[in-house]
Structures are given as structure tokens and as C-alpha cells.
N, C-alpha and C positions, 0 to 999 in steps of 0.2 A: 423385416425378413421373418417368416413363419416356419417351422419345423428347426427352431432353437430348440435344446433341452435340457435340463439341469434336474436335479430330483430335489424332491421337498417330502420328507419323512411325515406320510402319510396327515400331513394338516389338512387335506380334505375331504376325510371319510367321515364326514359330518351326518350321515343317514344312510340308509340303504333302500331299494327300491327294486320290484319287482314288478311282471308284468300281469299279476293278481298277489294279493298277501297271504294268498297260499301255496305261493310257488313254488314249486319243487326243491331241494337242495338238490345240487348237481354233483353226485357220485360217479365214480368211474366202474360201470358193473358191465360183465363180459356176456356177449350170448352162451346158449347152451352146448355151441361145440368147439368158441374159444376160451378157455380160462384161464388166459395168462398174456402177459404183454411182451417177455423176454429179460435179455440180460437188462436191458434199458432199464426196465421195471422190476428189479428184484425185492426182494419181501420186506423189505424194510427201510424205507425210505426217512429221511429227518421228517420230525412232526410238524405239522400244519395245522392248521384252522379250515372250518369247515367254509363253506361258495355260497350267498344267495343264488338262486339264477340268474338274475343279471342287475344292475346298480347304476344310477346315473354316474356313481362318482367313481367305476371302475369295480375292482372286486374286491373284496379280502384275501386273505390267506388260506389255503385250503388244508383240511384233516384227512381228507380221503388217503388209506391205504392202499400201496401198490396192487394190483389182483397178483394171485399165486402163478408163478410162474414153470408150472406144469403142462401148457400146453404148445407141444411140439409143432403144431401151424404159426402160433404167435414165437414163439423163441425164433425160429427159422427167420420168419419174417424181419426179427429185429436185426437177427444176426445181418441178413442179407441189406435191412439200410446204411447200417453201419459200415461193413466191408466195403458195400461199395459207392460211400461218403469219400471213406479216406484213402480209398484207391486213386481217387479223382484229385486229390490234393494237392500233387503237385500242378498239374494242367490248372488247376483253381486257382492256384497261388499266383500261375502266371498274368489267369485272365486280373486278378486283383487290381495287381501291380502296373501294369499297363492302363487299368481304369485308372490310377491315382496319377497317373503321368497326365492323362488328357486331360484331367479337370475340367472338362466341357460343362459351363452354368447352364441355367432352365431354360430347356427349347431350342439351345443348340449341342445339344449333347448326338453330335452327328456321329463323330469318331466314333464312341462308345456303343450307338446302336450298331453300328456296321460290328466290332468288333465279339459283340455277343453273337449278331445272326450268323456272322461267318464262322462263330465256334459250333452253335448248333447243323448249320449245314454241313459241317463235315459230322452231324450224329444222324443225319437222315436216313442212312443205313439200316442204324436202329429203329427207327418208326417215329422219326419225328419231324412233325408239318411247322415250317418256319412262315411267318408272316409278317414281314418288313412293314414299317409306316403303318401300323396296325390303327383301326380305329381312326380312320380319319385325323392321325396325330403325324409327324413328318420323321420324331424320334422317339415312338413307340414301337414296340414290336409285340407280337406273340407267339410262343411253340406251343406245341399242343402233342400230345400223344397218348395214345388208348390202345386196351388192349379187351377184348371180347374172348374167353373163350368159346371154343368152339361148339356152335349146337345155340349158345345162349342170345335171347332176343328181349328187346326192351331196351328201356333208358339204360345209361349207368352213371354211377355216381362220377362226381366230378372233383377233384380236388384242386382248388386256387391255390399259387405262390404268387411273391410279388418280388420284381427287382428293380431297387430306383438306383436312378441313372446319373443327376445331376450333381454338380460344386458348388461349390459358395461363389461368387465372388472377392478377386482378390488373396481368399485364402485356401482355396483348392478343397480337398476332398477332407474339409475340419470335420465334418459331420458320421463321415467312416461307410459314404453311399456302398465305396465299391466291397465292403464286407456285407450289406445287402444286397449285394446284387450276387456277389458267389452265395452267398448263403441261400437266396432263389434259387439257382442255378444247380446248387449240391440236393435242396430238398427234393428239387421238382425228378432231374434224372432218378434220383435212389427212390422215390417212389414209383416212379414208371420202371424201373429195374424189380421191382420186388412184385407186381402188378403181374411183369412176363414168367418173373422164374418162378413162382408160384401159381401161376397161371390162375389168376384173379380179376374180377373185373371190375373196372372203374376207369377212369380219362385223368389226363394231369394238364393242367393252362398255368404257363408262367407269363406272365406279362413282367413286359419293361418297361417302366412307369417312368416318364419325363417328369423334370417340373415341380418339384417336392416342396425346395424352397421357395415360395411364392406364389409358384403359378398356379397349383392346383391340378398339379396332370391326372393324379385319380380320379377328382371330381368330371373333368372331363371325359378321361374314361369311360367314369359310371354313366353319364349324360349320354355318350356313344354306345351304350349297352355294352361293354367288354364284362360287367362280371356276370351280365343277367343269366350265364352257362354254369357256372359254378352253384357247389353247394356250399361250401366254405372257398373262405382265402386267410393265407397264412403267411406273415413274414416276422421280423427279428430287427430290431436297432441295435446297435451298441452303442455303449455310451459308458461312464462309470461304476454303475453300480446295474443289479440284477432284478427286477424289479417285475413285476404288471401291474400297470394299473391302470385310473386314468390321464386324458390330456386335455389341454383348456382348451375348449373352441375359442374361436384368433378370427378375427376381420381385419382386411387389411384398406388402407386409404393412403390415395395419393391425392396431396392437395396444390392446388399452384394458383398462386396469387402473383395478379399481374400489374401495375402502378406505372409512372411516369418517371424515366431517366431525368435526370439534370445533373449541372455539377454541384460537384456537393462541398464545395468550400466556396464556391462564387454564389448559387443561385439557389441553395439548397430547397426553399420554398416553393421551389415550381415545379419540385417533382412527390412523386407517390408512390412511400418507398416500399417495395415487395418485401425487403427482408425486415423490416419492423414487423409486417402482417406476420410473416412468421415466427419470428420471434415470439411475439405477442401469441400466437396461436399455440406457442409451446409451451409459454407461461402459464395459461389457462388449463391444458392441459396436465401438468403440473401441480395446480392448485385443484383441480377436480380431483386428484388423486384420495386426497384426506377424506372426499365424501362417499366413496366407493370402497366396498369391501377389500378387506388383505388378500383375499383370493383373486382379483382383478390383476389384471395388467395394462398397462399404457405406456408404448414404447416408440421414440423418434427419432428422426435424423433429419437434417437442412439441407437440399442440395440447390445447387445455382453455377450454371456456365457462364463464362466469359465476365465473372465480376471483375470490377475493378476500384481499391480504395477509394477513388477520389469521384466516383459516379454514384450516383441513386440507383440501387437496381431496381428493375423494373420487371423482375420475372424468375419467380424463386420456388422451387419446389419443397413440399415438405412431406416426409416418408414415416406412415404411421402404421403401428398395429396397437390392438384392442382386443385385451383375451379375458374370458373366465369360463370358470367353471362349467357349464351347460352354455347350449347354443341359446335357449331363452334367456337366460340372464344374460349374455351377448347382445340380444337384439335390444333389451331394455337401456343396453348401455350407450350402445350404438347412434342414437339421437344425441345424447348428454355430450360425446364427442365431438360428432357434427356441431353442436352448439359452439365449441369452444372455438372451431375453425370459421363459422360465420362470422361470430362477433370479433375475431380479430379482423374480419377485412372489414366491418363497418368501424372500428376503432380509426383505424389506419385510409378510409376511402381508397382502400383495395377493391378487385374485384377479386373475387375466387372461384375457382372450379374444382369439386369434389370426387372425386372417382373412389366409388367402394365396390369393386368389382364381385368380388368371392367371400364367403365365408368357411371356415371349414369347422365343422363339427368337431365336436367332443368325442372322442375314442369312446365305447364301451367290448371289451373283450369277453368274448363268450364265455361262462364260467366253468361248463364242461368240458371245453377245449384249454382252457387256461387251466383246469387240474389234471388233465392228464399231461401236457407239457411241464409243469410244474414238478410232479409226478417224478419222469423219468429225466430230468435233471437235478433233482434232488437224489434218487438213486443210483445212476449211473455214474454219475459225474460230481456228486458231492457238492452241489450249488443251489442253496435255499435262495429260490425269488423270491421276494420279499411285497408287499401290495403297498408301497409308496405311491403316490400319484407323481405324474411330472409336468414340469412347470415349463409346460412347452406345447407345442403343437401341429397335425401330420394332416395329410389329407384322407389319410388312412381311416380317420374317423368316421367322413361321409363312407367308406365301404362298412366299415360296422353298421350304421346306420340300414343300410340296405342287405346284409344279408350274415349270419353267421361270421365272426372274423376272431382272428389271432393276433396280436401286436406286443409281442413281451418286448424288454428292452436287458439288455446284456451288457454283464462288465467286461470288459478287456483292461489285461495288465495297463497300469498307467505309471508313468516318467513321475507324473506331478500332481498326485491323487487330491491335492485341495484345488489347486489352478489347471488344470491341465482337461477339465471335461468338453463335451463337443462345441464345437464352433472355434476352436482355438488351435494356432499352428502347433503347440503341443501333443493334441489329441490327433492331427494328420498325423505328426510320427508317430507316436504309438500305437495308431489304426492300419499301420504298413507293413508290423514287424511280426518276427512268427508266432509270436504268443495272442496276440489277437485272431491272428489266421486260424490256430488251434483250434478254441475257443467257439469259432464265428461254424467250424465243423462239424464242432460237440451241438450247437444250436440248431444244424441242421440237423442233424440226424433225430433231435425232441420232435424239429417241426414234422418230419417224411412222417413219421411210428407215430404222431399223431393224428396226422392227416389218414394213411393207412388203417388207423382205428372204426374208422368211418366207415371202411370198405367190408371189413369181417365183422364187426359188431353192431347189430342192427340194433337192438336195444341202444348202445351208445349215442348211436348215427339217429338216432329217435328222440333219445335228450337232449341233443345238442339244437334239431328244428324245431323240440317243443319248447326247449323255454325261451330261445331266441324269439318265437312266435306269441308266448304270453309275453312278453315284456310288449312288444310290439302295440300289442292290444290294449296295453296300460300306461305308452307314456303320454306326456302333455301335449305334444307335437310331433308333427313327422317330419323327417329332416328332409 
């Protein structure tokens, strides 16, 4: 199961990488007729470490100082995400809380699209285009709304959110979807709220991302062109600790080895047994572990219907992921795997069948949008993100890959700060209660005033396409 995540105190900021080695540092600098970011951003934020522009292995810490917050366009502006973030909080709370009831897993999260598009249809009023089943997906959706002042012709900028939708199996909402999913839903409105009453222009696209855990529904997405409108896309995890950084690109395989039933206290030798292959296949994999680097991962599980002690199965699935650090080192790894799963079915005269459907890339967080979110959570809110990598993996990566992105990840109060982070019935509770809800508000309001930055600061909104764009130019592969 992919989009597990746990944090690991920066073990793999082994290098840094840019997309020339003389790439910009990425500073937060205002145009000529905004000079200040707001309450968000006040003058003195806890100290940081300075950005490459961009890093296979994620980012650093950032040193950039708040900009002064002297100018009455940007203070307004902030004021106005903020207000009306948390005007919304109760209605937010509700839509939350009702996601973590349905717990609808990957692809059938039906209830839950119905239950966002019918939230936004009652905002149509407001100026916003709802699109059910978006994207050729059954439980995607997307809203969209823009604001032109009047007279003005041309493009406008676009700002991405994202809201995922899907459970775990078995353990419901362990992962905290539906605090991304308000947390979309809070960024995207307070920037289209601040767009009208400022009367500013740019578009706001939240999509409702199916599919997290396994499926790949961003990757689909992108495949369907849903962000190719966006200049950036923005969203938020929570999870234990406060972090940005990167995530392991993750393959996933399903294997099924198939053999001859017999009984297996009377005839045992006439049959060909599935769950040996597997076993055996997981032994292998196991012992591959010692030749593969610490930053690797290799992770499985045995599944089989209708077994029964006293028969030879004859038809056994085996559920695997494969992660590390870059998508290159991924694919190198990728065969050595496969290997372990062939030679158990010729061990065992199995047959097998391999399915490695998806891979999902490695996050890399744009460094200019990662300091100014950084930035006004460090000043407004008193929460230093920290540049750990995490030792998991989103689909969110392949949108990095393709264009400008945001993916910090967020603490919420926890019950059981050693045992209790995501994927565990512990973290569902603590992802329900109002200290997370808080929390998951304050994150929204970094994501809008950053996205917002984009709109009023052209110099910004210029750093953010050009080092996106050299890195581009300079890595090893395109995703």
C-alpha cells in the first residue's frame, strides 16, 4: 500500500541538486508596489537556512526573512484569507467529519464525491463551476472559479489545490484524507474570496483526487490533463511532525502464482504448491534487502482465498512495494525484485504472473513556494518546518514532476506521539478531534497567502517558473 508515512530525521539529504550549479537561491522578494506579506508574515519569523532551487532529495531549511510588513494591499489581503478560513470552520468541521464516517477506499469513494460537489453547489452563487466525474475519473471532481476585473484581457494566473478523497482499508480515514480534503476546500474558497474582494485577477481549480493509496488517481489525472491549466498546485498532509521535504518514489507489484491443488496429507506430491512460491518469493526478497542501500524499501503481504489446511493451494497472491529515494534508483531496483519473484516460481515449478502497474515518483517541493509557506507558519503561527524527508510516498510526486507544486506535511496533536502516526487507528482518532481541525485551518491559510503571492508579485510568481524550469533542464530523466 503506497502513500504510508512515517518521518526519518533528514537521513537523506545526502546532496543537493539543481537545475544548473548556478541556480538561483530562492528568496522571498516583493514587487515594486507590494512590500509586505501581512499579519501572516510579520518581521520576524524563527530562523531558517537558506533553499537551493530545487533538490532531488527535497529541500533544506530556509533563512529567508519575512518581507516588511508595510504594505496595506498585502496586509488586507492576508487579513482577508485568514477571516475567511475561519469563518468557514464550522461548515469545514462538518464536511470533515462526515468524510471520516464514509471511509470510502480507492475508486469507490462515491459518497464522498457526491458530498463535496453538493457542498460547492450550494457556493454557485458565489461564482463557482462544479464538475462531477471530472477527468474521465467516476470519483473525481473539479470546481473552478475566476475572477477578471473589469476592462482586463489575457491569460490569468491559475492557482492549483488538491483534495484527496480516499481510506485505507479496513482502517478508515488512518491517513487524515479528510483533513486534506477541508484543507483544499478552505485554501481554494479564501483564495477566490480574496481574488473578488480585492478585486484581483487570477482562477482557483481544486480538484478531488481519488485513489491515493495505491491507485495512483493523480497520476491519472495528469495523464487526463487535469493540471496542464494550473501554474502551481498546492496541498498539506498531516501526519506527526511539521516537515518539507522529500518522498521515496514506490512501485507497486502484484504477483500470483498459480500450482496444482492436491491433498496434502494423502498425496501431497501431486500437487504444486502456490504458497511455497510465495513464501519463497518473500524470502528472497528479504535476503535482497542486505544488498540494497538503507534508503530502500521492500514491503509485503500474502493473500489467498478459500485456502484450506489440509489442501495444496494452488493460487496465492503476493502484495508488494519497492521504494527509494529517486525514481532512477527505483527502476534500477525494479528488475533485482522481479528477480526474486521469478526464481521462486521456477524453485517451486509455479507459474507466475507479474503486474507492476504504476510507479509514482519522488516529491521534489518547489523551494520558493516551500519558503514562503514556511515563512508565514513560522511567523504567524509559531511552527518551524523542519526539512526531514519522509519515508513514504504520494502520487503528488508525478505533479511535481510536471509542474510547480507544494506538498509540506503537518503535525497534529497526537494521543501517542511514538506509536500513534498515520496509517494507524490511533492517528484516525486524533485526525477527528479539534486540535487537528485547528491546525489543518492555520495550514490553510499558509497554502491561500501563498498561492495569492503568485497573483501580486510578479518577481515572486517569476522565481517560482524559473527555477522550477532550470531544474527541469538539468535533471537525469523526465518523469
Amino acid at each position: 500500500m503506497v502513500g504510508c508515512f512515517t518521518f526519518l530525521s533528514g537521513s537523506r539529504n545526502k546532496g543537493q541538486h539543481s537545475g544548473a550549479s548556478s541556480a538561483p537561491v530562492a528568496t522571498a522578494r516583493l514587487g515594486p508596489e507590494v512590500t509586505a506579506m501581512t499579519d501572516c508574515l510579520s518581521s520576524s519569523p524563527a530562523e531558517l537556512v537558506t533553499l537551493p532551487a530545487y533538490s532531488p532529495r527535497g529541500i533544506l531549511p530556509s533563512t529567508a526573512t519575512s518581507p516588511q510588513s508595510d504594505s496595506p494591499v498585502m496586509k488586507d489581503l492576508s487579513k482577508t484569507i485568514e477571516s475567511s478560513i475561519f469563518a468557514l470552520s464550522g461548515e469545514l468541521r462538518q464536511l470533515s467529519l462526515k468524510m471520516f464516517d464514509l471511509k470510502e477506499v480507492m475508486f469507490k469513494e462515491v459518497k464522498t464525491h457526491d458530498l463535496f460537489c453538493d457542498y460547492f453547489d450550494g457556493k454557485k452563487k458565489d461564482g463557482w463551476k462544479v464538475t462531477r466525474h471530472a477527468y474521465k475519473m467516476d470519483t473525481a471532481f473539479m470546481v473552478e472559479f475566476e475572477h477578471r476585473p473589469k476592462g482586463l484581457e489575457g491569460g490569468l494566473k491559475t492557482i492549483g489545490f488538491n483534495s484527496e478523497l480516499d481510506a485505507l482499508p479496513s482502517i478508515g480515514h488512518a491517513c487524515g484524507h479528510p483533513l486534506i480534503a477541508i484543507c483544499g476546500v478552505a485554501s481554494a474558497i479564501a483564495t477566490a474570496h480574496a481574488l473578488e474582494k480585492h478585486d484581483l485577477p487570477g482562477r482557483v481549480v481544486l480538484l478531488g483526487t481519488p485513489a491515493e493509496e495505491g491507485g495512483g488517481g493523480k497520476v491519472i489525472l495528469l495523464q487526463n490533463k487535469a493540471y496542464e491549466s494550473m501554474d502551481v498546485c498546492l496541498m498539506a498532509h498531516p501526519g506527526p511532525d511539521s516537515t518539507v521535504g522529500s518522498t521515496l518514489a514506490v512501485t507497486v507489484f502484484k504477483v500470483r502464482y498459480k500450482g496444482k491443488a492436491s491433498h496434502a496429507a494423502a498425496a501431497p506430491w501431486e500437487g504444486v504448491n502456490a504458497l511455497d512460491a510465495a513464501v519463497q518469493a518473500y524470502v528472497n526478497v528479504a535476503t535482497l534487502r542486505q544488498q540494497v542501500p538503507p534508503s530502500h524499501r521492500m514491503h509485503g503481504v500474502i493473500r489467498g482465498d478459500n485456502l484450506a489446511v489440509n489442501v495444496i493451494p494452488d493460487d496465492v497472491v503476493l502484495d508488494f512495494n519497492a521504494r527509494a529515494p529517486t525514481k532512477s534508483e527505483l527502476k534500477a531496483l525494479i528488475p533485482r525484485v522481479k528477480a526474486c519473484f521469478e526464481a521462486a516460481a521456477t524453485a517451486t515449478g509455479c507459474t507466475v504472473e507479474i503486474d507492476n502497474p504504476m510507479v509514482y515518483s519522488d516529491l521534489q517541493n518547489s523551494s520558493p513556494l516551500s519558503e514562503s509557506f514556511r515563512s508565514i507558519m513560522a511567523s504567524r503561527y509559531d511552527d518551524v518546518f523542519k526539512s526531514d524527508d519522509i519515508q513514504g510516498s504520494t502520487d503528488f510526486g508525478d505533479v511535481s514532476y510536471a509542474l510547480p507544486g507544494l506538498h509540506p506535511f503537518y503535525s497534529i496533536p497526537l494521543s501517542d506521539p511514538k506509536g500513534g502516526g498515520n496509517h494507524t487507528v490511533a492517528f484516525e482518532r486524533d485526525a477527528r478531534k479539534e486540535g487537528a481541525h485547528k491546525k489543518t485551518l492555520q495550514v490553510a491559510v499558509a497554502l491561500a497567502a501563498t498561492g495569492m503571492r503568485l497573483v501580486v508579485d510578479e518577481e515572486f510568481a517569476g522565481e517560482v517558473k524559473q527555477t522550477w524550469d532550470d531544474w527541469k533542464k538539468g535533471r537525469r530523466e523526465s518523469p
